[in-house]
Backbone as a chain_set.jsonl record, in Angstrom:
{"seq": "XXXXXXXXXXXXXXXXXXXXXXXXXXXXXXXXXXXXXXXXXXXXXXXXXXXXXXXXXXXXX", "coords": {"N": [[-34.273, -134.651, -28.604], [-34.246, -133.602, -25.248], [-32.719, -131.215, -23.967], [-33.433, -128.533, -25.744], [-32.199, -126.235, -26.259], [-29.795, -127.134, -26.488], [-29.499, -128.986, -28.277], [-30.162, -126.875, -30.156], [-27.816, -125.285, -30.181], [-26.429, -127.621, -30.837], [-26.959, -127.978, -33.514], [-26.193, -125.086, -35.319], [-23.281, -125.032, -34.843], [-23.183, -127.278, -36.491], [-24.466, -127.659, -38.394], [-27.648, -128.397, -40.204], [-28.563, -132.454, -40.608], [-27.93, -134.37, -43.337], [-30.862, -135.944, -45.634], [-29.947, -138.463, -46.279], [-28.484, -139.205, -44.069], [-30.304, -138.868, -41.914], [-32.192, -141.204, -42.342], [-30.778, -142.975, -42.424], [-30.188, -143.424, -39.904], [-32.65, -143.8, -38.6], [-33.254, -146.296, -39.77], [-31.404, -147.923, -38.654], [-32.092, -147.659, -35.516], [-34.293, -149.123, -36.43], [-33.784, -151.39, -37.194], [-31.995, -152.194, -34.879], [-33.444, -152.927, -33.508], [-35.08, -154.965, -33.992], [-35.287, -158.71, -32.98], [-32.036, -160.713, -32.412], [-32.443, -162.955, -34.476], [-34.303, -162.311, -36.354], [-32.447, -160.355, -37.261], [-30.186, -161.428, -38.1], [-31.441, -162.589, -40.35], [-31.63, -160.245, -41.795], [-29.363, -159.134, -42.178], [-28.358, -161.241, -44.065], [-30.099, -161.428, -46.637], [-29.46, -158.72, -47.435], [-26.662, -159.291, -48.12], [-26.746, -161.369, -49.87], [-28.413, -159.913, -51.739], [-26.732, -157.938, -52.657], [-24.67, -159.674, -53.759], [-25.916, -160.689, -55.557], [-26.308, -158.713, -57.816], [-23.535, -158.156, -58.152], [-22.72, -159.959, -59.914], [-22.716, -160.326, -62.912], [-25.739, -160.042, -65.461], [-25.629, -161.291, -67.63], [-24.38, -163.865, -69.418], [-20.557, -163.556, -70.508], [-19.493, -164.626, -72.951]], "CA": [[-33.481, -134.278, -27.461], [-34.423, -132.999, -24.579], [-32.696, -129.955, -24.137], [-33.697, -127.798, -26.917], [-31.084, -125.112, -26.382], [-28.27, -127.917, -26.806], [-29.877, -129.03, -29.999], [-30.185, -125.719, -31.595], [-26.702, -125.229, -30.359], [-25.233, -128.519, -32.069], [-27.008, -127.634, -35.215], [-25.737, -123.951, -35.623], [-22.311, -125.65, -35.339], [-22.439, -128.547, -37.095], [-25.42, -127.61, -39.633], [-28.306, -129.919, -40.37], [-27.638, -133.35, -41.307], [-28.894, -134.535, -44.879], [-31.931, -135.886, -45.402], [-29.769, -139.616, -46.017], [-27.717, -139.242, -42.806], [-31.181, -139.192, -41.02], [-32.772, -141.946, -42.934], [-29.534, -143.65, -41.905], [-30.098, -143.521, -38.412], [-33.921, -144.226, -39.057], [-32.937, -147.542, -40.418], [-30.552, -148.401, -37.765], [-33.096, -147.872, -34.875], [-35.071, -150.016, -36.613], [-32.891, -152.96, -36.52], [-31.914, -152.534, -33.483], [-35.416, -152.877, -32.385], [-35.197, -156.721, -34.574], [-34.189, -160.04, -32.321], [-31.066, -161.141, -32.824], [-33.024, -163.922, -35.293], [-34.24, -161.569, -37.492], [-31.204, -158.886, -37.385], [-29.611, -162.121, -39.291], [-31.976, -162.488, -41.49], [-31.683, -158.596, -42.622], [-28.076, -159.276, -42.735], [-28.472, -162.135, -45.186], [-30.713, -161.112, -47.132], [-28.462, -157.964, -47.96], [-25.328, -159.7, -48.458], [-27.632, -162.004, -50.956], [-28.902, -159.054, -52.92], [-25.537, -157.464, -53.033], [-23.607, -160.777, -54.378], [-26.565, -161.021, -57.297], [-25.81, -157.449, -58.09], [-21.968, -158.599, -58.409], [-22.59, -160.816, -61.102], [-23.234, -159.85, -64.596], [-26.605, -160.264, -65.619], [-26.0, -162.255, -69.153], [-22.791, -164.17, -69.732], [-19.939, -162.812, -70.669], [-19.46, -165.108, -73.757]], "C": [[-34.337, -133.475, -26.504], [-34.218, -131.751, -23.986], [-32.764, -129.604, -25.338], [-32.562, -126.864, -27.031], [-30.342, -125.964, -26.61], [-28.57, -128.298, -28.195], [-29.611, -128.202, -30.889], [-28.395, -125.386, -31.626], [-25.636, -126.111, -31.208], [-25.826, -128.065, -33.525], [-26.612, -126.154, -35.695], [-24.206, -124.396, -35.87], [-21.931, -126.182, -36.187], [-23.325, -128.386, -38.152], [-26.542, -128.779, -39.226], [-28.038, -131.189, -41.178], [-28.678, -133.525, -42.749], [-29.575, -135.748, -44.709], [-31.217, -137.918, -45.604], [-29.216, -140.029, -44.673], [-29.349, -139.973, -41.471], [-32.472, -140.777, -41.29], [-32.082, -143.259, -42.474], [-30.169, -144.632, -40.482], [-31.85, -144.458, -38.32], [-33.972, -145.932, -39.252], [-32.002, -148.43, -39.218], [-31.21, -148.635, -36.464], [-33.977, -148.825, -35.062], [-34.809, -151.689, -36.751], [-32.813, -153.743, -35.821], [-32.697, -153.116, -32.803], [-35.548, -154.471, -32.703], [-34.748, -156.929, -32.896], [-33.575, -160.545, -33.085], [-31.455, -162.261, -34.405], [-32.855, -163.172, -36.79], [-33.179, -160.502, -37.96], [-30.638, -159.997, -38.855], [-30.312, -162.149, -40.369], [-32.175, -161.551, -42.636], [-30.311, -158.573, -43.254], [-27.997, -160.24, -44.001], [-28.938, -161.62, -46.361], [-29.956, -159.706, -47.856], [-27.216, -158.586, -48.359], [-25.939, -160.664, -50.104], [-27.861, -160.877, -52.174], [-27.336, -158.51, -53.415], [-24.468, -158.557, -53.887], [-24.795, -160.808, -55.703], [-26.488, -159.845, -58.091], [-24.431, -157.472, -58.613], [-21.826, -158.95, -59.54], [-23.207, -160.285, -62.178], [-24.692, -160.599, -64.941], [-26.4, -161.242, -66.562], [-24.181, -162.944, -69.101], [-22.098, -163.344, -70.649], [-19.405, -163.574, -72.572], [-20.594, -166.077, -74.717]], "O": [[-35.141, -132.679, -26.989], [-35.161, -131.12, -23.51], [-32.172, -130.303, -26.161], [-32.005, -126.831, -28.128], [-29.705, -125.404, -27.502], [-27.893, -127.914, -29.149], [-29.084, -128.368, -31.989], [-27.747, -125.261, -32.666], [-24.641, -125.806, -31.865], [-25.109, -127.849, -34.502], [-26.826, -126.125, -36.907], [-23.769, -124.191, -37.003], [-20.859, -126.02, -36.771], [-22.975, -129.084, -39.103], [-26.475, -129.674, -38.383], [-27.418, -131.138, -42.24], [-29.75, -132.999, -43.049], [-29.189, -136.587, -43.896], [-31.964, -138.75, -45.09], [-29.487, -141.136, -44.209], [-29.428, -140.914, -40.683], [-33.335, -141.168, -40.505], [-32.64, -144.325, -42.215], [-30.434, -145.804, -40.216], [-31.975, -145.636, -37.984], [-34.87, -146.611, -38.755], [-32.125, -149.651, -39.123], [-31.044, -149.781, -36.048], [-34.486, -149.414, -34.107], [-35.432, -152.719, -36.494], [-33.081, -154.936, -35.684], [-32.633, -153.695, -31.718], [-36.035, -155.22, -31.856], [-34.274, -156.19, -32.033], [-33.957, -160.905, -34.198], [-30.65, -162.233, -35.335], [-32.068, -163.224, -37.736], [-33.245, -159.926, -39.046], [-30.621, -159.707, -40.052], [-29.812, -161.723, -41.41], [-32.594, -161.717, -43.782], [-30.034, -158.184, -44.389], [-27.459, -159.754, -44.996], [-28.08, -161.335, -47.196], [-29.954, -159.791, -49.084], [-26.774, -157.963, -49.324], [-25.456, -160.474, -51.22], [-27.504, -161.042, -53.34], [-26.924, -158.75, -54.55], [-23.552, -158.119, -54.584], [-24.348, -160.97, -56.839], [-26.643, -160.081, -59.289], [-24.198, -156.745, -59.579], [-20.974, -158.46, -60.282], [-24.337, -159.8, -62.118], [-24.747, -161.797, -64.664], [-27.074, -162.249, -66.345], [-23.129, -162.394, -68.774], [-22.652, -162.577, -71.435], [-18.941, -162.733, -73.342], [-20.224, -166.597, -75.77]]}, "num_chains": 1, "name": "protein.A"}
């Protein structure tokens, strides 16, 4: 930020954020920054890992 006094002021308020909050944002910038092409491909690629994660590693019988 540019003003510094407004900064220190939101963080006396609101505290500092935690160290995932900013990692968060970190990650989200960096996205953003993809083309639309690849954004999908980040999206996929998560929805992919998350559905093989779903499923039970060994059968169930």
């Amino acid at each position: 930020m540019k003003n510094l006094n407004f900064a220190a002021e939101l963080q006396l308020k609101l505290g500092a954020p935690a160290s995932g909050t900013i990692e968060s944002l970190r990650l989200l910038r960096a996205f953003l920054k993809l083309a639309p092409r690849q954004r999908f491909e980040v999206i996929k690629l998560v929805e992919d890992l998350a559905s093989e994660e779903a499923l039970p590693e060994h059968p169930l019988s």
